[in-house]
DSSP file (Angstrom, degrees, kcal/mol; ACC not computed):
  #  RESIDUE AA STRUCTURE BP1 BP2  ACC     N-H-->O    O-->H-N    N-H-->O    O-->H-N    TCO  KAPPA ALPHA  PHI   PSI    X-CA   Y-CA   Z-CA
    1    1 A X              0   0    0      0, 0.0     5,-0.1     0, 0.0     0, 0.0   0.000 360.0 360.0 360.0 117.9    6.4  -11.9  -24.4
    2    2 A X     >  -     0   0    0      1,-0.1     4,-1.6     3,-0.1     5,-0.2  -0.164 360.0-113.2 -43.4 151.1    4.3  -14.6  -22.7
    3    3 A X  H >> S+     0   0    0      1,-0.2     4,-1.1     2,-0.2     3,-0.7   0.983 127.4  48.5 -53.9 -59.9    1.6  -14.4  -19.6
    4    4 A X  H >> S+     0   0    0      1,-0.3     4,-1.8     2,-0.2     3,-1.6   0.901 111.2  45.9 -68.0 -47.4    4.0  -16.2  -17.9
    5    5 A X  H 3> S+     0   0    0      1,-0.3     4,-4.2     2,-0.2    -1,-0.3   0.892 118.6  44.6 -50.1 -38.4    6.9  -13.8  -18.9
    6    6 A X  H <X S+     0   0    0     -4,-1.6     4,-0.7    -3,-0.7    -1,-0.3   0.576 113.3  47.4 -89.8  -8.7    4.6  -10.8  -18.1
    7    7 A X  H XX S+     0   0    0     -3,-1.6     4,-1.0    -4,-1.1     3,-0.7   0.851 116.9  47.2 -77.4 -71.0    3.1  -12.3  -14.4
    8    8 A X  H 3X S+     0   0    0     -4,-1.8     4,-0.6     1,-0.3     3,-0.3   0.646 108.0  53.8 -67.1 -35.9    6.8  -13.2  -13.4
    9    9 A X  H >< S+     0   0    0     -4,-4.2     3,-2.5    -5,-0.2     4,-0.3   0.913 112.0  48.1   1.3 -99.9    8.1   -9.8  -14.4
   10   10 A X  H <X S+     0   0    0     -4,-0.7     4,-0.9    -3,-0.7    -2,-0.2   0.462 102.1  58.6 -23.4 -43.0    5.6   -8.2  -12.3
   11   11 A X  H 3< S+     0   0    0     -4,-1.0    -1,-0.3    -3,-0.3    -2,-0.2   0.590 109.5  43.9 -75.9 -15.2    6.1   -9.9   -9.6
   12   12 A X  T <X S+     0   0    0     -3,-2.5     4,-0.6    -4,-0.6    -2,-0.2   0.642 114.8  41.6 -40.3 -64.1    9.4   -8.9   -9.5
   13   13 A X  H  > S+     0   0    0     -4,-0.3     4,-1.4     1,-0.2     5,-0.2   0.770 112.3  62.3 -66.9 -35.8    9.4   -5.0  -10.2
   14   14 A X  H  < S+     0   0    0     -4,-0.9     4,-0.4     1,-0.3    -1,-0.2   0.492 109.9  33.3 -97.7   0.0    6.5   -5.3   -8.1
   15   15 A X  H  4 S+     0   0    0      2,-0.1    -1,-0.3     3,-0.1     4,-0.2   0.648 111.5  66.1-122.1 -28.1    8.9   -6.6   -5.0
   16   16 A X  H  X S+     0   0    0     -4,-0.6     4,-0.9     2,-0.2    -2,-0.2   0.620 102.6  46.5 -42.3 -27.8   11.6   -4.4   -6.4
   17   17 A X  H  X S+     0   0    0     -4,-1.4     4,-3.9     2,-0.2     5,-0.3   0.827 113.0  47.1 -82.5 -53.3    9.4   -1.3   -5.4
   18   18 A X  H  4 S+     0   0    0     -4,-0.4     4,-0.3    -5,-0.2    -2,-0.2   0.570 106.4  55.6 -93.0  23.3    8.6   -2.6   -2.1
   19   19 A X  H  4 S+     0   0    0     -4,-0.2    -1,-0.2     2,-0.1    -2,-0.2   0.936 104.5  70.1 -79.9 -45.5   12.3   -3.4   -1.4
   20   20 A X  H >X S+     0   0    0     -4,-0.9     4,-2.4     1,-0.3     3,-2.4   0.819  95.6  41.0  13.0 -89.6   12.4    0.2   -2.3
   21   21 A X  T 3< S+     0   0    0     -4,-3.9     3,-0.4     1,-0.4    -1,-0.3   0.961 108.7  59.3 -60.0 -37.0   10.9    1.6    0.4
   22   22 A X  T 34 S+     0   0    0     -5,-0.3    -1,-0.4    -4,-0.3     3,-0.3   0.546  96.8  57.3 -91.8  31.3   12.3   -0.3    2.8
   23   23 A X  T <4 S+     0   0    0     -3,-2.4     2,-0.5     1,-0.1    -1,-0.3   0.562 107.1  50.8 -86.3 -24.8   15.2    0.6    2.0
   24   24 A X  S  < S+     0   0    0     -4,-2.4     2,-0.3    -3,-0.4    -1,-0.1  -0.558  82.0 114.6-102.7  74.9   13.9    4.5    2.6
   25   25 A X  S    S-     0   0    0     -2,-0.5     4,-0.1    -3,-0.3    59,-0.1  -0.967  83.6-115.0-119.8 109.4   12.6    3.5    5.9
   26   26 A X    >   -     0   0    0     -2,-0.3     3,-1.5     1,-0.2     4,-0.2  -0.340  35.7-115.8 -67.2 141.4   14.7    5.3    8.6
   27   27 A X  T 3> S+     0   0    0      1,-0.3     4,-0.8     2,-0.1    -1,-0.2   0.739 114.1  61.8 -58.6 -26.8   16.4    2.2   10.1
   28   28 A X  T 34 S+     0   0    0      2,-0.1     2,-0.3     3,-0.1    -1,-0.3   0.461 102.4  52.1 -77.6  11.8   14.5    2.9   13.5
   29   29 A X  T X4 S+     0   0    0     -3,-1.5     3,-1.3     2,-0.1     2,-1.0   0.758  79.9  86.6-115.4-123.5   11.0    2.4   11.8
   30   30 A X  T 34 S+     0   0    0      1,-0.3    16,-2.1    -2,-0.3    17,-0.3  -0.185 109.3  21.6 -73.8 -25.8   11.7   -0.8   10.2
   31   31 A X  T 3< S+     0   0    0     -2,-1.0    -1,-0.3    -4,-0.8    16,-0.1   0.912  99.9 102.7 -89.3 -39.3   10.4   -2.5   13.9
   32   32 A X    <   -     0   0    0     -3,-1.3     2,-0.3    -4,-0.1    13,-0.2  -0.052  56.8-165.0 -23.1 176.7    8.3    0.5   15.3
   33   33 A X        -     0   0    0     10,-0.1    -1,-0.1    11,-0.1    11,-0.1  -0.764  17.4-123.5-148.1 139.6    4.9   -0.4   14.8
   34   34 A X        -     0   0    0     -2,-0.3     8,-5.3     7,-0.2     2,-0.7  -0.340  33.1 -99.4 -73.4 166.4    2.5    2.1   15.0
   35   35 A X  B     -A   41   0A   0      6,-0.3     6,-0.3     1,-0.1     3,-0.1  -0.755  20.7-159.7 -96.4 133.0   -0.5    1.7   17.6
   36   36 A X        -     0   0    0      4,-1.0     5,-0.2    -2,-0.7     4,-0.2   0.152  44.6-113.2 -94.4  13.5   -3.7    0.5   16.2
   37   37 A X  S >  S+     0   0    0      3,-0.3     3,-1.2     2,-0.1    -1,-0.3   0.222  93.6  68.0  93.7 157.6   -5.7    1.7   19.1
   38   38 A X  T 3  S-     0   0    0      1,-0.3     2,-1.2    -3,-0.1     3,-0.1   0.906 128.5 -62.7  70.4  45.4   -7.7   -0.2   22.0
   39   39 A X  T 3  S+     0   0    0      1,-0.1    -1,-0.3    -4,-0.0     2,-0.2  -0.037 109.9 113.1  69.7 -25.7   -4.2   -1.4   23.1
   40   40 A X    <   -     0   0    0     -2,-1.2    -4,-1.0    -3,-1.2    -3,-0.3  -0.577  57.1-133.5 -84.8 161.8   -3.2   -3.2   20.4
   41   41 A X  B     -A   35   0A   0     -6,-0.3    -6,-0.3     1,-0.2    -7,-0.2  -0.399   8.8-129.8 -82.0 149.6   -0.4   -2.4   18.0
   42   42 A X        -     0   0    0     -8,-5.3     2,-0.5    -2,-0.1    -1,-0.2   0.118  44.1 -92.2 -78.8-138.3    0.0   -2.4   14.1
   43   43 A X        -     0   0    0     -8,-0.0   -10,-0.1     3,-0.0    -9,-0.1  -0.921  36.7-114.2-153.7 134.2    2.8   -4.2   12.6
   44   44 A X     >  -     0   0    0     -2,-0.5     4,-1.5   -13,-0.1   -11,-0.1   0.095  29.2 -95.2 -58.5 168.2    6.0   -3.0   11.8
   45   45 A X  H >> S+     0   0    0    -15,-0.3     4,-1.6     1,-0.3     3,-1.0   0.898 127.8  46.8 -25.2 -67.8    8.3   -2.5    8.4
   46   46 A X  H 3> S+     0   0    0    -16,-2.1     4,-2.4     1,-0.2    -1,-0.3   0.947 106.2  54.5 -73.0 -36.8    9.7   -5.7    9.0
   47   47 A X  H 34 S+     0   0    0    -17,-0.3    -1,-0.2     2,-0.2    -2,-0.2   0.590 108.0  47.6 -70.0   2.4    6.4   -7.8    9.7
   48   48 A X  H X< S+     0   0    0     -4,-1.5     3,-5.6    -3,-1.0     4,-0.5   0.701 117.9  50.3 -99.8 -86.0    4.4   -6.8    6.3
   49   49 A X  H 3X S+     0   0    0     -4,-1.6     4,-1.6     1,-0.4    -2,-0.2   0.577 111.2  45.8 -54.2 -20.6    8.2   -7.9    4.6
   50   50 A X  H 3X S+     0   0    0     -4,-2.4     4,-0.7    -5,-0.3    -1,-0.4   0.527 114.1  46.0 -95.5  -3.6    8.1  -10.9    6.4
   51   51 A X  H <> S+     0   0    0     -3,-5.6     4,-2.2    -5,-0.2    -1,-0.2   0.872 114.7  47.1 -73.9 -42.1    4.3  -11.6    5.4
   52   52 A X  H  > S+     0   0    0     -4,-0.5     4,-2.6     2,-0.3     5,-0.4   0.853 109.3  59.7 -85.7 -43.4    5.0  -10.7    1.6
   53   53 A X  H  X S+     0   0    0     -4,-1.6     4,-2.2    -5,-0.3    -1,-0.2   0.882 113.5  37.4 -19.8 -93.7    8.1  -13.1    2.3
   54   54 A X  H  X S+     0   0    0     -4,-0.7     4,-1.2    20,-0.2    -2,-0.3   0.523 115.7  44.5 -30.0 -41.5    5.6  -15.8    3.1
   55   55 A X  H  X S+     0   0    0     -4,-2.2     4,-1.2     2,-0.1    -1,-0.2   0.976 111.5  57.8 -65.9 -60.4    2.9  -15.5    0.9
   56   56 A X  H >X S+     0   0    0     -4,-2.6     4,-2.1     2,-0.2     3,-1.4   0.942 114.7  40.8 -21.2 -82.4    5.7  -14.9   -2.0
   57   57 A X  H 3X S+     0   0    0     -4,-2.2     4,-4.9    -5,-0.4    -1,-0.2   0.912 113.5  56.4 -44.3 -39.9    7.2  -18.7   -1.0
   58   58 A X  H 3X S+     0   0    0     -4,-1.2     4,-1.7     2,-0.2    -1,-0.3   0.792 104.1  43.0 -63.2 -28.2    4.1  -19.9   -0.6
   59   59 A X  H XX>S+     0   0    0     -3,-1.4     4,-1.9    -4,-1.2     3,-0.7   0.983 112.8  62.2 -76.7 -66.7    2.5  -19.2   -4.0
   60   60 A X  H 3X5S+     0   0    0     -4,-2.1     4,-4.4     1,-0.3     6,-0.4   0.904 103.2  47.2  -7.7 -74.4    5.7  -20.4   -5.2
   61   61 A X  H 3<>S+     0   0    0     -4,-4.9     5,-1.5    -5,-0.4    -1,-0.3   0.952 107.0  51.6 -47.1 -52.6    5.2  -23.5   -3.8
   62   62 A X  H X<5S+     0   0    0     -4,-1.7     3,-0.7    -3,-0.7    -1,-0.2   0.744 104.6  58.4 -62.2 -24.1    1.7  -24.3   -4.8
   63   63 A X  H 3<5S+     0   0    0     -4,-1.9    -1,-0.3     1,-0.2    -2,-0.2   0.703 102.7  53.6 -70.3 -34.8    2.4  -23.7   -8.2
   64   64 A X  T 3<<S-     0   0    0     -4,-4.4    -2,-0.2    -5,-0.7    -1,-0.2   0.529 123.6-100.1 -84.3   4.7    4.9  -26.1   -8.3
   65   65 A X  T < 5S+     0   0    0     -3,-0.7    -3,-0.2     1,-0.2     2,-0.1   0.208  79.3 117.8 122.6 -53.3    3.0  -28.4   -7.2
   66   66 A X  S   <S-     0   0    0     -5,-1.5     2,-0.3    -6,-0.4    -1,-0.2  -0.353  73.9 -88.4 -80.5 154.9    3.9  -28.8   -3.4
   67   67 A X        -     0   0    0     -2,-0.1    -1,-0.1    -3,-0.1    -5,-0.1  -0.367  56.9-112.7 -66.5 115.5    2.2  -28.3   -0.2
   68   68 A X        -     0   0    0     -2,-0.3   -10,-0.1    -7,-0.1    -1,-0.1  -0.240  44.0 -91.2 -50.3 144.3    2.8  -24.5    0.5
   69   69 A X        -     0   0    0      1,-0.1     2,-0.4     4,-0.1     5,-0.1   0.343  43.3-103.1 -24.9 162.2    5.2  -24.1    3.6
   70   70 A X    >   -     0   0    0     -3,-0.0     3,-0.6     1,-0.0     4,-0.4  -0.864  39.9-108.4-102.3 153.5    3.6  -23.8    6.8
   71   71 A X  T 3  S+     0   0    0     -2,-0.4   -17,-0.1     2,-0.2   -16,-0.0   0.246 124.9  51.2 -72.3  28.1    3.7  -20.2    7.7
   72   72 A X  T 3  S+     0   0    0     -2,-0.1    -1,-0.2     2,-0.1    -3,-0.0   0.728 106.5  60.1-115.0 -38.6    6.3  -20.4   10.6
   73   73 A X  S <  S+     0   0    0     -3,-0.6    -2,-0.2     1,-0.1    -4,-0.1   0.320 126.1  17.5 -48.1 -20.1    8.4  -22.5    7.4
   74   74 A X  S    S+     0   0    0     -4,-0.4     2,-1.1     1,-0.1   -20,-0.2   0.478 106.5  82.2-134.2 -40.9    8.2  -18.8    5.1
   75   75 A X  S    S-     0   0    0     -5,-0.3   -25,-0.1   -21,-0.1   -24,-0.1  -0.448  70.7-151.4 -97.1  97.0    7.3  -15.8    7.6
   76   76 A X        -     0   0    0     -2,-1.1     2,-0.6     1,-0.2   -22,-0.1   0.029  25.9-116.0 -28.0 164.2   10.7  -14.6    9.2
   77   77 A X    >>  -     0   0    0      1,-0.1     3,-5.5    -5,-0.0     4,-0.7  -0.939  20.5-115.4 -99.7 133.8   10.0  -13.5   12.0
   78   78 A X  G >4 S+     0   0    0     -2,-0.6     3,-2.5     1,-0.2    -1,-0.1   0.837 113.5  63.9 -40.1 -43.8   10.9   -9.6   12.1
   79   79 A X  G 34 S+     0   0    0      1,-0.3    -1,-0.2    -3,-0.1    -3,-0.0   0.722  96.5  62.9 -66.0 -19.6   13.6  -10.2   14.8
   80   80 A X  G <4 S+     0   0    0     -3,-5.5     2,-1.2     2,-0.1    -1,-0.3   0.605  73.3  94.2 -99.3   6.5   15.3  -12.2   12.2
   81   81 A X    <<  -     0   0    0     -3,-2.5     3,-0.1    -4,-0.7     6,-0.1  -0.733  54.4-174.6 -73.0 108.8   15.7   -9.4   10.0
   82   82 A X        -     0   0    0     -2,-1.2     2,-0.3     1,-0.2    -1,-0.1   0.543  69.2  -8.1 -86.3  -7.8   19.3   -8.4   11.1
   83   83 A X  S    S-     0   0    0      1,-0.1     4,-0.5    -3,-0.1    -1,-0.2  -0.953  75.1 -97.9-175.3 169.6   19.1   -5.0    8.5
   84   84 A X  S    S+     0   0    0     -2,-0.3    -1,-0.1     2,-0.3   -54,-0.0   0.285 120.8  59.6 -80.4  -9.8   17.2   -3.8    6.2
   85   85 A X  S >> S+     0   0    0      3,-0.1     4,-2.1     2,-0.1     3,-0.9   0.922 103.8  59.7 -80.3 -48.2   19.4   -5.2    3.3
   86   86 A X  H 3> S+     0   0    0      1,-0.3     4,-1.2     2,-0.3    -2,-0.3   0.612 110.0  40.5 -48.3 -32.2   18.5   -8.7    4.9
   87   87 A X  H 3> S+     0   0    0     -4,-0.5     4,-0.8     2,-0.2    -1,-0.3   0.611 109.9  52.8 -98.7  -4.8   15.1   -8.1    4.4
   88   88 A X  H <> S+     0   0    0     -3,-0.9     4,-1.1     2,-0.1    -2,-0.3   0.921 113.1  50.5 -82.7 -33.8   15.2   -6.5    0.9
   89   89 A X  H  X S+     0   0    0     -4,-2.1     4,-2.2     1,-0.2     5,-0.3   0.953 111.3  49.9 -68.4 -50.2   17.3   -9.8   -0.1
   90   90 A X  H  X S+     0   0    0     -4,-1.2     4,-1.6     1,-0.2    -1,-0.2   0.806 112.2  45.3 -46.5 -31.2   14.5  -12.1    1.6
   91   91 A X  H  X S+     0   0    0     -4,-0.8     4,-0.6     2,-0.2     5,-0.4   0.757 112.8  53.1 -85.6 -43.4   11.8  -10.4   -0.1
   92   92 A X  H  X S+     0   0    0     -4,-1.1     4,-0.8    -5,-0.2    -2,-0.2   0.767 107.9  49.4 -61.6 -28.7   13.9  -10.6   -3.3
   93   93 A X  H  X S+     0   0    0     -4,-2.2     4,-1.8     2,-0.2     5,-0.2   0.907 107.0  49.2 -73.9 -66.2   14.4  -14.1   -3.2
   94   94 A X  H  < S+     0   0    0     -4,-1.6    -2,-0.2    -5,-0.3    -1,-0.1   0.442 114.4  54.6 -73.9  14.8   10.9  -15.3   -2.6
   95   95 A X  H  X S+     0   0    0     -4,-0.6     4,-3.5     3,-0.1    -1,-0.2   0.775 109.6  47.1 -86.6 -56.0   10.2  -12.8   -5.7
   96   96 A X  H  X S+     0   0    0     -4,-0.8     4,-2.0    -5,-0.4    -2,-0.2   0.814 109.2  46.4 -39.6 -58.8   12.5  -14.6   -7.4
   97   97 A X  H  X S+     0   0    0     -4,-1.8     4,-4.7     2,-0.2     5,-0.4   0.961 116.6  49.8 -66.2 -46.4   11.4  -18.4   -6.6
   98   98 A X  H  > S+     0   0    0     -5,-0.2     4,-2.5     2,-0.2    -2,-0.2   0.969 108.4  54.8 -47.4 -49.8    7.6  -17.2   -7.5
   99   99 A X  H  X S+     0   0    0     -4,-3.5     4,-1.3     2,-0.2   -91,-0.2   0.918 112.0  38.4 -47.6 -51.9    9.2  -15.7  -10.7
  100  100 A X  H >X S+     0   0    0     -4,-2.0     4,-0.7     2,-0.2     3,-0.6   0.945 113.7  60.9 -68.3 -54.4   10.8  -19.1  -11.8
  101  101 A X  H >< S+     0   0    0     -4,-4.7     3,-2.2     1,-0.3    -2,-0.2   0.930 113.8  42.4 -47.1 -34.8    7.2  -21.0  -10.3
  102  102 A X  H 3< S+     0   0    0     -4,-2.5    -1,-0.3    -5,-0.4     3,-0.3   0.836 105.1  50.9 -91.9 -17.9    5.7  -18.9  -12.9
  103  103 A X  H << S+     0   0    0     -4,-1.3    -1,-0.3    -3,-0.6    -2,-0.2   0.104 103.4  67.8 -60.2  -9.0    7.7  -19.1  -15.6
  104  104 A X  S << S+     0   0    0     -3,-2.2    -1,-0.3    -4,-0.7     2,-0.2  -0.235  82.0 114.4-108.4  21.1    7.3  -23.0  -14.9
  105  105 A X        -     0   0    0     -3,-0.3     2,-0.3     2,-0.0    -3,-0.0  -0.552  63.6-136.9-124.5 154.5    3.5  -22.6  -15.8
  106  106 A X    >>  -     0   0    0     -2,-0.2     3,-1.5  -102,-0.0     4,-0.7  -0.833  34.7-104.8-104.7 132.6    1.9  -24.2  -18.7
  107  107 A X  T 34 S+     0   0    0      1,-0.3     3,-0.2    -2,-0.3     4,-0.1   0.775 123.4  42.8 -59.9 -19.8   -0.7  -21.9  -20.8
  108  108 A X  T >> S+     0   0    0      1,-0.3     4,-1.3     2,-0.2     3,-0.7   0.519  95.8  69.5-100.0  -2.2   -3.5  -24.1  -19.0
  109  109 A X  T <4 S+     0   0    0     -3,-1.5    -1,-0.3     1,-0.2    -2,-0.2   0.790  88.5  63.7 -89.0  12.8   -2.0  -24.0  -16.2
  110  110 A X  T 3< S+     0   0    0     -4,-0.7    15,-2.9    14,-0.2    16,-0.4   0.764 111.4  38.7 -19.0 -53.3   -3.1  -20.2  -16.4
  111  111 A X  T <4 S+     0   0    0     -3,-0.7    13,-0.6    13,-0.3    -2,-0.2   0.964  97.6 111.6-119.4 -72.3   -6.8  -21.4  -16.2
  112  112 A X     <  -     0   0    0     -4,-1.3     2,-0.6    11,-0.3    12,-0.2   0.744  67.0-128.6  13.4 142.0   -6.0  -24.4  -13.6
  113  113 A X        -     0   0    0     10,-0.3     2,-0.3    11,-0.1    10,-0.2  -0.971  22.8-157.2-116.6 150.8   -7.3  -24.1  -10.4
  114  114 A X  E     -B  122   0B   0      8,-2.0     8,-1.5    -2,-0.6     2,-0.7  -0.842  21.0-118.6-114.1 142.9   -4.6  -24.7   -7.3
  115  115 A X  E     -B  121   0B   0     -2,-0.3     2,-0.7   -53,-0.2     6,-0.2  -0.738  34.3-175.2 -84.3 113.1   -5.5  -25.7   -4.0
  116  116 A X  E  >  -B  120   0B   0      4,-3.1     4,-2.5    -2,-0.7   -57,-0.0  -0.908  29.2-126.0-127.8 151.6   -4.5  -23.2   -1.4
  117  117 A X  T  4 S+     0   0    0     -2,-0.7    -1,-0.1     1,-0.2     4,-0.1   0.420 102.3  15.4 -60.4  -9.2   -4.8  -23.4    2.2
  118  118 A X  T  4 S+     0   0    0      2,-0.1    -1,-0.2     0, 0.0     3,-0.1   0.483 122.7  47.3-125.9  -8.9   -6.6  -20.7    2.6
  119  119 A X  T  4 S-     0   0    0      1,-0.3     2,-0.3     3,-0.0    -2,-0.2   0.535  88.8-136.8-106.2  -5.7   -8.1  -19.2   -0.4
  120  120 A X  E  <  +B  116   0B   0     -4,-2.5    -4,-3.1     2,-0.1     2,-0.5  -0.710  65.6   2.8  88.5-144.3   -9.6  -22.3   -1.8
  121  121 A X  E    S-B  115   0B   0     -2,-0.3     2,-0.4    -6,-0.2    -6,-0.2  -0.850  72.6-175.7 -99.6 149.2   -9.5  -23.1   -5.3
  122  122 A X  E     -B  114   0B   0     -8,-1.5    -8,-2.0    -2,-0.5     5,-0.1  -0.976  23.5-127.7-131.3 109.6   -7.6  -20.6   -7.0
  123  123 A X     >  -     0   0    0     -2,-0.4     4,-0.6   -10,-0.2   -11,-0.3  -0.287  28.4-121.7 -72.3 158.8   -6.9  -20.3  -10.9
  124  124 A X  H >> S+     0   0    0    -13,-0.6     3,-2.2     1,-0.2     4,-1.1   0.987 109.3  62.2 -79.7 -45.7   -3.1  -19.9  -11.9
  125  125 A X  H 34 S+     0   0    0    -15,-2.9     4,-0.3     1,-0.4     3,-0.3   0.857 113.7  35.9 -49.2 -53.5   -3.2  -16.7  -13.6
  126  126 A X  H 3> S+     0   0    0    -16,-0.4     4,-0.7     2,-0.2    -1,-0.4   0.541 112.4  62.2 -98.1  15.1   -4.5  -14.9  -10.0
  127  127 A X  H << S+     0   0    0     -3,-2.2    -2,-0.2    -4,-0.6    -1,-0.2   0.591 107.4  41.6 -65.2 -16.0   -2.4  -17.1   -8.1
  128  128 A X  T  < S+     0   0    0     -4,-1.1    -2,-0.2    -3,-0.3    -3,-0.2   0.388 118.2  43.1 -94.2  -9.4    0.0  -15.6   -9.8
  129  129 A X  T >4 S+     0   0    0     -4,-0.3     3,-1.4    -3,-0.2     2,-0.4   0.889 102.2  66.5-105.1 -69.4   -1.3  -11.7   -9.6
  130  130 A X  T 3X S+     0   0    0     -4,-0.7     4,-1.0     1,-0.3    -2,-0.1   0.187  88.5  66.4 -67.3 -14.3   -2.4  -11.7   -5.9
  131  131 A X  H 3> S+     0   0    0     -2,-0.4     4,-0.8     2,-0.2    -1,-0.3   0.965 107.4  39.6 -53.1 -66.6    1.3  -12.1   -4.6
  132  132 A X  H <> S+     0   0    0     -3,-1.4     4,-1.7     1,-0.3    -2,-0.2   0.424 108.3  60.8 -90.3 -14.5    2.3   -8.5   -6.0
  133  133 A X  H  > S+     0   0    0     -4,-0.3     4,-1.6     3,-0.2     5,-0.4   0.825 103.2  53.4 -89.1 -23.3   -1.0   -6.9   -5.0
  134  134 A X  H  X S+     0   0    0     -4,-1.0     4,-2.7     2,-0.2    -2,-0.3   0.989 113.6  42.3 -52.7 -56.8    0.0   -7.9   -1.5
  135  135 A X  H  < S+     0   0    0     -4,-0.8    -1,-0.2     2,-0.2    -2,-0.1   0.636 110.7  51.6 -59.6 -24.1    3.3   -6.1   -1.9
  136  136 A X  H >X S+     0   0    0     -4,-1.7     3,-2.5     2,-0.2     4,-1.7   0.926 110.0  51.9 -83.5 -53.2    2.1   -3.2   -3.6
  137  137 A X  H 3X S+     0   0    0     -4,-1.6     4,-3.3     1,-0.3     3,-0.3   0.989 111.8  49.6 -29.5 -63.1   -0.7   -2.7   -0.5
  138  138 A X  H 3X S+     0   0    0     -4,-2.7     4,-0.7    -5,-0.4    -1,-0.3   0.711  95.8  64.6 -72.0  11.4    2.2   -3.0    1.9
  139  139 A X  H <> S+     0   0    0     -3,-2.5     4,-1.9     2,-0.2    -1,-0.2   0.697 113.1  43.4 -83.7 -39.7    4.4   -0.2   -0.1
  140  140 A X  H  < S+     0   0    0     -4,-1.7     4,-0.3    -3,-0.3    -2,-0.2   0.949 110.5  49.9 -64.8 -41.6    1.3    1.9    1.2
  141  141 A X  H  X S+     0   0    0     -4,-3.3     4,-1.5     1,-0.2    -2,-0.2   0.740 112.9  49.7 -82.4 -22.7    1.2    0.5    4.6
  142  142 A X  H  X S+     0   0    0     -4,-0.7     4,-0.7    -5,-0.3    -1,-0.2   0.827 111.0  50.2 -84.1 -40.0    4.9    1.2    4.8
  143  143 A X  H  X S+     0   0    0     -4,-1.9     4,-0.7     2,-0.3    -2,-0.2   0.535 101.7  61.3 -44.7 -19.5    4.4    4.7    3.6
  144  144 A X  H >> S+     0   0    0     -4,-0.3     4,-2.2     1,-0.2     3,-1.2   0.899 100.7  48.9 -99.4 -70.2    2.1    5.1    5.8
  145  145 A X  H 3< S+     0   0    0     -4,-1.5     4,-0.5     1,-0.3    -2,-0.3   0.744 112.1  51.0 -56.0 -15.6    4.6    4.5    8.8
  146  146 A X  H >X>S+     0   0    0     -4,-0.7     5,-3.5     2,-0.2     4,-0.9   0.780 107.2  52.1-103.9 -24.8    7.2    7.0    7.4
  147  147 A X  H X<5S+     0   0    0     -3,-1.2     3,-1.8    -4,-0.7    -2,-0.2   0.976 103.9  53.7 -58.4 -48.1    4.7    9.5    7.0
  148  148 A X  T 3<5S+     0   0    0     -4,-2.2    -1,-0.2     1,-0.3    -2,-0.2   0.787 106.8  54.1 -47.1 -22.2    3.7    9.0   10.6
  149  149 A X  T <45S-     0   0    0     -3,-0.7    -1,-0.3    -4,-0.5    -2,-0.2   0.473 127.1-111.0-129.6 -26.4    7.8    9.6   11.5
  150  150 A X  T <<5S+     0   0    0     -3,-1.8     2,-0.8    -4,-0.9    -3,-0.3   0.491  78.7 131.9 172.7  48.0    7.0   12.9    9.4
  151  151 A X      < +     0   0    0     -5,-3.5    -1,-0.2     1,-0.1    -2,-0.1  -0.901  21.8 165.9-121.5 137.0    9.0   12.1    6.1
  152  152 A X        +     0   0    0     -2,-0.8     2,-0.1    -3,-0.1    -1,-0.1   0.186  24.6 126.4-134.6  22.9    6.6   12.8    3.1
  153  153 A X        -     0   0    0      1,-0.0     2,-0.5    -6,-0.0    -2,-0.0  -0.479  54.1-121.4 -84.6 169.2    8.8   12.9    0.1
  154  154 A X        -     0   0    0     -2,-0.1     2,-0.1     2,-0.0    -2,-0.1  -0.965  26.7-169.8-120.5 140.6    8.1   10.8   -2.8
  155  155 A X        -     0   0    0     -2,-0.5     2,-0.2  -131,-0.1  -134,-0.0  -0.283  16.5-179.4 -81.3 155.2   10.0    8.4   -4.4
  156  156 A X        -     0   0    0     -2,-0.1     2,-0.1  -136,-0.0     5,-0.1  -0.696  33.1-110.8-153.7 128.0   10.2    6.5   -7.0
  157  157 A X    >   -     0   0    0     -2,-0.2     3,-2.4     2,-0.1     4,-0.1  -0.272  37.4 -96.2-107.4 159.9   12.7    4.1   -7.9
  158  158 A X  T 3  S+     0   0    0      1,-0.3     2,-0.1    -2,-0.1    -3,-0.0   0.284 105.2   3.0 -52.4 174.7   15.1    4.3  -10.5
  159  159 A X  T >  S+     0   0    0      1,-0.1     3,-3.3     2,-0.1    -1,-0.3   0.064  95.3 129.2  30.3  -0.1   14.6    2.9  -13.6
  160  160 A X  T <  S+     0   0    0     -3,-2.4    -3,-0.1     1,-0.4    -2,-0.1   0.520  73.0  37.8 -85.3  -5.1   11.0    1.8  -12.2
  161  161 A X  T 3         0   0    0      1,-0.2    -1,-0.4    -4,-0.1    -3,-0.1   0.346 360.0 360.0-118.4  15.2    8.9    3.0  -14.9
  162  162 A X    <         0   0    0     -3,-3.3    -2,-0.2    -4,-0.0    -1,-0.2   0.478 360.0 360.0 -88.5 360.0   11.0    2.3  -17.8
């Protein structure tokens, strides 16, 4: 198997997981967002998938070449999650385009640096990891809201370790 085969995998399972959860996110948690104290709010179910969205497209983009999306151009806005399949498909998609970006990689462009709009220059090989540690962080942060709602079993989803 190739680096590329084995990033784009990963980046995949690794969105597969956190479709996962939200799909065991009782449907009245995916907007809640818990409060983060001093007055302000966290940020709901649907606003980490609709960052992960965004990041997802974005990497995409930059790997290919293009000027990443503007974030208003990749990050749904929660409201525009109409269900919780609709946002496990969104998330699934921009896994998807990232998957193909990566798979579209060159062995130097592994070692490359990318320009990203916020992170500076960026080699392809972690432009290509940091997507899925974003998604796996929010599979915690999401956990974290269902615990608060008191549901503490654990999951794991099928096939996910094979």
């Amino acid at each position: 198997m190739s680096a590329q085969e084995s990033l784009a995998g990963n980046i995949e399972w690794q969105a597969s997981i956190l479709a996962f959860t939200v799909a065991n996110t009782v449907a009245d948690r995916l907007t809640w967002a818990p409060d983060a104290g001093q007055g302000g709010t966290g940020r709901s179910t649907y606003d980490q998938v609709a960052e992960c969205v965004g990041v997802n497209f974005g990497a995409a983009a930059i790997l290919r070449g293009e000027a990443p999306p503007t974030q208003g151009e990749t990050d749904p806005a929660a409201a525009l999650f109409a269900s919780s399949e609709a946002a496990q498909e969104q998330l699934k998609a921009s896994a998807a385009a990232l998957g193909a970006a990566i798979r579209g990689l060159s062995d130097a462009d592994l070692d490359r640096r990318f320009d990203h709009p916020y992170l500076g220059q960026v080699r392809g090989r972690i432009l290509s990891t940091l997507p899925g540690f974003n998604m796996i962080y929010h599979v915690g942060q999401i956990n974290y809201i269902q615990t608060l709602y008191g549901d503490t079993e654990f999951r794991v989803p099928p096939g996910a370790l094979d």
